[in-house]
N, C-alpha and C positions, 0 to 999 in steps of 0.2 A: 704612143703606148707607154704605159706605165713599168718602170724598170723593179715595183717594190714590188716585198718578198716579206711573207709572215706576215706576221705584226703589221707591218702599214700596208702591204697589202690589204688585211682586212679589216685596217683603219679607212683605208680610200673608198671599198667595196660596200661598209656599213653605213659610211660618212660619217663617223663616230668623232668626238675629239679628240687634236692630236697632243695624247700623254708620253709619245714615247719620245721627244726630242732630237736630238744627234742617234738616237739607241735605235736606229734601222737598218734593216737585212735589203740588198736593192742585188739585182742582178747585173753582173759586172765580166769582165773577161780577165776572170783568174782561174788556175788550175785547180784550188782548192780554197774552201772560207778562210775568208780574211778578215779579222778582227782589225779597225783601225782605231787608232789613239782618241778620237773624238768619240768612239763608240759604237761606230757604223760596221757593218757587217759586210763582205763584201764573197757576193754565194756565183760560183761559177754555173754555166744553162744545166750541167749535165747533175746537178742535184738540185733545181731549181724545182719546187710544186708544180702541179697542175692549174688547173682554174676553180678548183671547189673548194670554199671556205674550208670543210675538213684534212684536206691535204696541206693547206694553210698553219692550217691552226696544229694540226701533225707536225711540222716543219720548224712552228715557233717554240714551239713546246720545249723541243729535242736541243734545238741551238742557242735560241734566246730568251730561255728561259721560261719564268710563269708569272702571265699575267692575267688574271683572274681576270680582269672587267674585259680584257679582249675576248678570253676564250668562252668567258659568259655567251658573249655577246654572239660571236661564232657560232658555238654549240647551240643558240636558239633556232639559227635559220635552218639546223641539219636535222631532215627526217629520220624517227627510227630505223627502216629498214638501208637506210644508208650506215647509220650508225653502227648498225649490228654487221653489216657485211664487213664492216671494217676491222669491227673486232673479230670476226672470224676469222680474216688472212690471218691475223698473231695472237691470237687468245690472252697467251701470259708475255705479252710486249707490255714492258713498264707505263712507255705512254703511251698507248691507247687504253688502259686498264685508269689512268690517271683522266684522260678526255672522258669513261664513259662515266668514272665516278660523273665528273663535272654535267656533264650533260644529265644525269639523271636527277640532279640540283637543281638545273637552269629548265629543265622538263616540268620538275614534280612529280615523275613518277618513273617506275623501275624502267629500265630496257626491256623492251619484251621477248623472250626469248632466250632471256641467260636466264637461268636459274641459279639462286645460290649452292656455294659449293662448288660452284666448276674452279675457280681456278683456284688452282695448287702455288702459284710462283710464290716464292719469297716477298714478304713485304716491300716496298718502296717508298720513301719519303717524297710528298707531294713537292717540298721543298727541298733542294740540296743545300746541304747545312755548309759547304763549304761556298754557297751562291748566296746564303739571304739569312737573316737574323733569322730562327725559329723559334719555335713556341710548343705550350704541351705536345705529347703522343696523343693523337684519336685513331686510330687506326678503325678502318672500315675493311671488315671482315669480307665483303661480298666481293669486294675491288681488289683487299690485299693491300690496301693506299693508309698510310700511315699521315693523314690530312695534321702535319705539323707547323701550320704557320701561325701566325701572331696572336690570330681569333681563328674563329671556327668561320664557315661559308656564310654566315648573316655580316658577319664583320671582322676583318682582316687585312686591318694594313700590311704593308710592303714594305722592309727596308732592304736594300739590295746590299752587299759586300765587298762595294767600290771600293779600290785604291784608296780615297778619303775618309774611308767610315772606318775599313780595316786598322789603317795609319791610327785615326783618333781610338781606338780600341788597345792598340797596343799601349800606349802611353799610358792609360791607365792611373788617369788622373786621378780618382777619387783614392789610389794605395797612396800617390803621392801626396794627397793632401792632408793623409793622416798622420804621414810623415815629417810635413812640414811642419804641422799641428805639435806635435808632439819635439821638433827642433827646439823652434824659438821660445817653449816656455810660457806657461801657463798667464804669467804680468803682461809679455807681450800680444800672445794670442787674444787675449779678453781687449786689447786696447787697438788692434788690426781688425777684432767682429765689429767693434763700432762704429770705425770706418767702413766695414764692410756692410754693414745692415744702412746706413743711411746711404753711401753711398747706391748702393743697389736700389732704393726707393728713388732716389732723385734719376738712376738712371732708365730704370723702367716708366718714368713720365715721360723723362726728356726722348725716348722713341716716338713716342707719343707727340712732340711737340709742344708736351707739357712743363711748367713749373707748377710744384703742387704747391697747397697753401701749407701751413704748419701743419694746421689740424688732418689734411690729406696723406700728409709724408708722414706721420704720428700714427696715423690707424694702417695703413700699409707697411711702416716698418713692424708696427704691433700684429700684424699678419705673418707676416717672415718669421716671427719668434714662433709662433703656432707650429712652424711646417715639421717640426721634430715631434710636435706631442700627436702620438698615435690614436687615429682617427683617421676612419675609412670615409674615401668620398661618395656622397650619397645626393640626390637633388636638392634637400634641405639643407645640405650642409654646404652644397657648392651657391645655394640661393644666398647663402649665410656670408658667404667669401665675398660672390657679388656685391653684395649690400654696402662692405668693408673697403670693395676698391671705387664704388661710386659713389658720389656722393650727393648728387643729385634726389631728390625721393622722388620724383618722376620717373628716373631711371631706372630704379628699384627695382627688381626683380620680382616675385612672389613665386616663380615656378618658371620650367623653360618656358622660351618664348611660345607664344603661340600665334603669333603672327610672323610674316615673311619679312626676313631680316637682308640684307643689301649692305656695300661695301659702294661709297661715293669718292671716285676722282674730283677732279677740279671745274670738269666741264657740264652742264646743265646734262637734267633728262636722263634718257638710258644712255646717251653715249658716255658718260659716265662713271655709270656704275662698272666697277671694276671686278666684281666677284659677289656672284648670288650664292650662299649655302643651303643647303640643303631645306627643303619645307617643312614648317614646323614638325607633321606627323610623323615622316619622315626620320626630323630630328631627333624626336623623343623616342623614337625606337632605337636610332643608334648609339643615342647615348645611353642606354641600360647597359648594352655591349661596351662601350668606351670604358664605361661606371668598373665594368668585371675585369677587362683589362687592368686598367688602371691602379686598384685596389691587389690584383693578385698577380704579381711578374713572374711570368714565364722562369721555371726554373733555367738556370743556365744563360739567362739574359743578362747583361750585362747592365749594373741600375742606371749610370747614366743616359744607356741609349733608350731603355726603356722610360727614363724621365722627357726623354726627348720627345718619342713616340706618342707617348701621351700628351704633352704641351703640345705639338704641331696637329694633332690628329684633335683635340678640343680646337683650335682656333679654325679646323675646317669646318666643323660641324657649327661653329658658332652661339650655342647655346641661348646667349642672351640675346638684347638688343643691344645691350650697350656693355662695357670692361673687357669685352673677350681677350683682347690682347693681352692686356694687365696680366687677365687674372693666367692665362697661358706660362705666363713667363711665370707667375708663383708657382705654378703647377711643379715645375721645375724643382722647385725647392721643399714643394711637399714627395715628390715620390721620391727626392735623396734622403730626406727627415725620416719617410717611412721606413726603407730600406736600412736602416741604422747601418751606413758603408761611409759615413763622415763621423769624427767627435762629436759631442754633441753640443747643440748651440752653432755647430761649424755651416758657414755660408758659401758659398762661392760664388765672386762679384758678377754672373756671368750679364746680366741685362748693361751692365758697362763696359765691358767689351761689346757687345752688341752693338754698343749705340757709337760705338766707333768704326762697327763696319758694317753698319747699316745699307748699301750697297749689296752687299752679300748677305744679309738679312732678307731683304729684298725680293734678291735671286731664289732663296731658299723657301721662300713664301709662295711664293707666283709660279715654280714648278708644277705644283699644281693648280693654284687658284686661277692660273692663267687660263689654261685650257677648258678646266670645270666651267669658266663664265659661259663659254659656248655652249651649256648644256639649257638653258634658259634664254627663252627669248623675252627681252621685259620691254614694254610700253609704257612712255609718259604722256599723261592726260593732263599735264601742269600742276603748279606746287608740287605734293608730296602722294599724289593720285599716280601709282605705278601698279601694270596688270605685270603676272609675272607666268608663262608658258612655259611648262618643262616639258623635254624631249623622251620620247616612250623609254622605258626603262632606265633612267639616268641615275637612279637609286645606287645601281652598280656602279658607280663609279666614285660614290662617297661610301659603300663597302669596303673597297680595295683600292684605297688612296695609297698612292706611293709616298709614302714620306720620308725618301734618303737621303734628299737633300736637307732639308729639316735636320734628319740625325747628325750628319756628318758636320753640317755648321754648327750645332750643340757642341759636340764633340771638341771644334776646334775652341769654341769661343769658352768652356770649362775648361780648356788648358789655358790659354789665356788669362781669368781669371784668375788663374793660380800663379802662373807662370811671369805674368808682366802687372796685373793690379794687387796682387795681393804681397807679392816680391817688392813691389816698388814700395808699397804702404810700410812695408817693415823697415826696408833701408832707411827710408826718410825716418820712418820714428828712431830707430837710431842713431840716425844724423843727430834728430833736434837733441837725443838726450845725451849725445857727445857735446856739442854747442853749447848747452844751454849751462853742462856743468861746468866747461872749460870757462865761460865767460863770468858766469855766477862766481867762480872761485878770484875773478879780476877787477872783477867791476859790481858797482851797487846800481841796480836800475829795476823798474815793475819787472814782475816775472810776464802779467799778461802782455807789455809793448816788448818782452826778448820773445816771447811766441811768435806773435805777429811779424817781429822782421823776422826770424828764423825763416815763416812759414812765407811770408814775401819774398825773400830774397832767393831762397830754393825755388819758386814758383819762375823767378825773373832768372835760372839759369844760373845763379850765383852774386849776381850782380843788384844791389840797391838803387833803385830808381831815384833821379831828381825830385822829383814830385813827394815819393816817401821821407826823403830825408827834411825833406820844408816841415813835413806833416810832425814830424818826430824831433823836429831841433830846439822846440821848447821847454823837452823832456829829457833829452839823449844826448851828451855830448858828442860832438863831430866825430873825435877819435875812438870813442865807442862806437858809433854804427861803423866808423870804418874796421874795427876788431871783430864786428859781428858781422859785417861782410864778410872779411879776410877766410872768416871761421869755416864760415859755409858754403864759401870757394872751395878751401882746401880739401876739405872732406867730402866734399861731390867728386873731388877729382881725385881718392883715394891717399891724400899725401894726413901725413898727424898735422895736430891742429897747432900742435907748438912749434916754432921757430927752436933749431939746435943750440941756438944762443941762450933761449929762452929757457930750457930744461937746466934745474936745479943738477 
C-alpha cells in the first residue's frame, strides 16, 4: 500500500508524470509535518487525506503548495456536486474558493449552484508571494482569488522561492554589475565587453559541442550587440534571430515549426529520443503567451529571473527545428537589454560560466524535460520515419512548467559571470598593462611577441614553457623572456614587479 500523500498521491492515482522529485508529502509516524532537507514532507495518519482526489488535492494545496498541472489534473476527475458540497462545509475557506476557481477552468463552465456574489471573504492570492515569483493582480471577483502567477491559466510558469533562487536574488547581480561598470572605468570596461562579447559567442557553441566558423561567431557576436536596442519579440522577429544563429538555409526557419520537433541521445530509434516538446499547434498557441510574457515583466519581478524564466520556458517549447538552445541563451541577453537594469552595451559572460558547469546545466534542463518525455509515446519505423502519441491532456503540463531550477542555475551562473569571468578578465588586463609597460621601459622587442608571451605565460601559471622559448629565441633574447616571465610571476602573485635593488 502506498505511503504517498497529495501531490504524488495523485501523481500515482492519475499516473501522470513524475514532476515533483524529492518535493513529496508520504505518510510517516511523526507527531506533526515534517519538512526534510531534500524536500519531502513527512504528514503524521491523523491529518493524513482520505481517498478522494479532492481531499487530496485539498491537502496539497494547504501544505505543498500550487501546482497547477496536478490540481488541473485532480480537479477534472471531481464531479460538480462533489465540488459544490465541498465548498458548502467552508464557503469563504481560502482554499477551496482557490480549488473551485480552478475547477471552473479545468470544467469550462461556472459551478452550478454558487451564484455570484456570495462570497464576501477578503481577497487571497492564488500565489504566496513569499512561496513563488509572482506576476500581475487578476483578481477574480466570483472566487475573491487574486490569480497572481507568472501568466494567467492558458500559460504560467512556476518558479518556486527555494533557498537557491532566494540566495541568487539577494545578490543582486545586475546593481552589482553597474557598479562594477562604472569602477573600472570606461578604457577598461569597453576592452573587458570585447572579451566579453567574443568570449560568450565561442562559449555558447562550445555547450553545444561546437566551434563556430568566423563567419558564425561574427553574426552571433553581431546578435548580442542587438540585445540593448529595443525591440519587442514577435515570430518575425524571433524567425529573424533564428536565421542569425543557423546557418544552414535548410535550417532556416520561415515561421515556427510546424512539424514535431524531438531532442536525439546517442542511442538509435525512440530509445533515444530524450525530450519530445510540445506539438506544433500546440506550440504556436503557447508561444503567443511566452511572446506576452516575455515582452512585458511582471511589475515587481526581478529582470534577471525574469530573463531566466523566459530563456528556460522558449527552450521547452522549442520553437524551431533547429538553434533553440543558442538562441535561448541570447534570450538572456535580450530581456537584460530590454529591461535597461545594465550599462549600456554591458554583457554578462553567462553562457561561459555555463559551459563550465555544464553538469548543472544539465540538471537544470531535464528537471523538467525528463519527466515531460513520458508524456509522449514515440515510434521508430527506421531512418528518420518517427509516430509521436501524446497522452490525454498533456497540454497542461507545458502550461505550468516549473522552471526553478532553470531560474536559480541563471541566477548562480550571472554571478559568476561577473564575479569570477569578468573579474578575472580585468585583473589579467591589468596584469598585461603593468607587464608590458615595466618591460617596454627595459627592453626593445615587438609589442605583438610581449603580448603573446604576457598572454602565454599567465595562461601557463606564470611559468614559460620549453617549447615557447625555442619558438621566440630567434627573436627575444634568453634574458628577456626570462624578465617577462619573472614579470608575470610576480604580479600573479601580488608582489611589484621591480626588484628593491632595482628602484631608482
Amino acid at each position: 500500500m502506498s505511503n504517498a500523500i497529495g501531490y504524488a498521491w495523485i501523481q500515482e492515482q492519475l499516473q501522470t508524470p513524475d514532476f515533483l522529485g524529492s518535493n513529496k508529502a508520504r505518510l510517516a509516524q511523526v507527531q506533526s509535518l515534517q519538512r526534510l532537507p531534500e524536500g519531502a514532507l513527512l504528514v503524521p495518519a491523523k491529518q493524513a487525506p482520505g481517498a478522494r482526489l479532492l481531499e487530496h488535492a485539498l491537502f496539497a494545496l494547504k501544505h505543498e503548495g500550487v501546482r497547477l498541472d496536478y490540481l488541473l489534473a485532480a480537479l477534472r476527475q471531481v464531479d460538480a456536486p462533489e465540488m459544490l458540497a465541498e465548498f458548502q462545509r467552508t464557503p469563504n475557506g481560502s482554499y477551496i474558493r482557490k480549488l473551485c476557481l480552478l475547477w471552473e477552468h479545468a470544467h469550462q463552465q461556472p459551478l452550478p449552484g454558487v451564484e455570484d456574489g456570495l462570497i464576501t471573504a477578503a481577497y487571497v492570492p492564488l500565489f504566496d508571494p513569499q512561496q513563488y515569483l509572482t506576476g500581475a493582480s487578476r483578481r477574480n471577483a466570483r472566487w475573491r482569488v487574486d490569480c497572481n502567477g507568472l501568466g494567467d491559466l492558458h500559460f504560467c510558469p512556476v518558479v518556486r522561492r527555494t533557498q537557491a533562487v532566494n540566495e541568487g536574488l539577494q545578490r543582486n547581480v545586475l546593481a552589482a554589475a553597474r557598479e562594477f561598470a562604472a569602477a573600472i572605468g570606461p578604457q577598461m570596461l569597453e576592452r573587458a565587453l570585447s572579451w566579453a562579447y567574443l568570449s560568450e559567442t565561442e562559449g555558447s557553441f562550445a555547450i553545444e559541442k561546437e566551434t563556430p566558423t568566423q563567419d558564425k561567431a561574427r553574426r552571433f557576436s553581431a546578435l548580442l550587440q542587438r540585445a540593448h536596442t529595443p525591440c519587442p519579440l514577435t515570430e518575425n522577429y524571433l524567425v529573424e534571430l533564428q536565421n542569425a544563429t543557423v546557418s544552414n538555409p535548410f535550417d532556416q526557419a520561415v515561421q515556427f515549426r510546424t512539424e514535431q520537433n524531438r531532442l536525439q541521445g546517442n542511442a538509435l530509434g525512440a530509445a533515444g529520443v530524450t525530450y519530445v516538446p510540445p506539438e506544433p499547434e500546440l506550440c504556436a498557441q503557447l508561444m503567443e503567451h511566452w511572446m506576452a510574457l516575455a515582452n512585458q515583466r511582471p511589475d515587481g519581478l526581478d529582470p534577471l529571473a525574469h530573463a531566466a524564466l523566459v530563456s528556460f520556458a522558449f527552450v521547452f517549447l522549442h520553437p524551431f527545428m533547429d538553434g533553440n538552445g543558442r538562441l535561448s541563451r541570447f534570450l538572456l541577453h535580450h530581456c537584460l537589454g530590454q529591461s535597461h537594469s545594465l550599462p549600456p552595451g554591458f554583457l554578462l559572460p553567462i553562457s561561459v560560466a555555463m559551459k563550465k558547469h555544464e553538469d548543472q546545466y544539465l540538471q537544470a534542463l531535464t528537471a523538467f524535460s525528463r519527466p515531460a518525455r513520458e508524456l509522449c509515446e514515440v515510434q521508430w519505423a527506421g531512418d528518420d520515419a518517427y509516430s509521436f502519441t501524446w497522452q490525454a491532456d498533456a497540454d497542461r503540463w507545458f502550461r505550468f512548467m516549473d522552471v526553478t531550477e532553470g531560474v536559480a542555475f541563471t541566477l548562480a551562473m550571472a554571478r559568476a559571470a561577473l564575479e569570477v569571468e569578468l573579474h578575472q578578465e580585468v585583473d589579467f588586463l591589468a596584469l598585461f598593462d603593468d607587464v608590458a609597460h615595466y618591460i617596454h621601459q627595459r627592453y626593445d622587442l615587438r609589442s605583438t611577441d610581449l603580448s603573446t608571451l604576457i598572454v602565454t605565460i599567465h595562461q601557463n601559471g606564470g611559468k614559460l614553457s620549453i617549447n615557447r622559448r625555442k619558438r621566440f629565441a630567434d627573436r627575444v633574447q634568453s634574458h628577456v623572456l626570462d624578465a617577462i616571465e619573472a614579470a608575470v610571476a610576480r604580479r600573479m602573485g601580488g608582489l611589484p614587479l621591480s626588484e628593491p635593488e632595482d628602484e631608482d
